[in-house]
N, C-alpha and C positions, 0 to 999 in steps of 0.2 A: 451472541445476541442475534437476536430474528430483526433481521429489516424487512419488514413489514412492504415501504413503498419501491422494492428492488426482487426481482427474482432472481436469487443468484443459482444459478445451477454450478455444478464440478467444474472447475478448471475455466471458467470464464470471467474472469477481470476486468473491469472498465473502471474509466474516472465515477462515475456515480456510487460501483460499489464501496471506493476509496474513499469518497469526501464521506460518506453514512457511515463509516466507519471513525473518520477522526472527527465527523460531528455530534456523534450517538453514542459512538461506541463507550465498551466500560472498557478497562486496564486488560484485562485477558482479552477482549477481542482485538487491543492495539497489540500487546506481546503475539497472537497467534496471525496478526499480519505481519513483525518484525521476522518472525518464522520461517512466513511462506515467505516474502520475498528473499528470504538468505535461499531458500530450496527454487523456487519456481519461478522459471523468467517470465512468464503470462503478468505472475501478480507484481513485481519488479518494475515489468514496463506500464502498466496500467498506472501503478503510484510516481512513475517519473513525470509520465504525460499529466498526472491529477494535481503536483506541485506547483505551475504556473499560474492554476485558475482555484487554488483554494484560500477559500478568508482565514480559516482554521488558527488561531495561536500556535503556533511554538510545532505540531506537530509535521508541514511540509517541511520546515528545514531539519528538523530531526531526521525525518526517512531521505531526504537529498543528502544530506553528512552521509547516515546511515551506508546507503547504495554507494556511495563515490567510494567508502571506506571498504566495502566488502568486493567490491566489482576491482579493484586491485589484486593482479593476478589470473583474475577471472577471465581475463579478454571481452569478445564479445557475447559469452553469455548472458548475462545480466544487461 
């Protein structure tokens, strides 16, 4: 999906590209953020920090289960 009111370049994650994503996004743009956050700690941390300040349904506590679930083991990469 193209977000339009966000430039995302390579490897750069913030909360705004997060909330556009579980406010706009379609099914493949959430499964290809379940993705990166399992590989990349940039997008990992951006969605932990985007959890506290999203209205979103059901999709923050999905990705906080999510991270709490895979970051076991993990230490502190994630």
């Amino acid at each position: 999906m193209e977000h339009r009111h966000i430039n995302i370049k390579d490897n750069e994650w913030n909360i705004a590209v997060v909330h556009s994503i579980w406010e706009r996004g379609l099914e493949q743009d959430i499964r290809a953020l379940i993705r990166e956050v399992k590989i990349n700690p940039k997008a990992a941390d951006a969605v932990r920090r985007a959890i506290p300040y999203s209205k979103v349904y059901g999709w923050p506590k999905f990705f906080r289960l999510y991270i709490e679930k895979i970051s076991v083991g993990l230490g502190d990469r994630l």
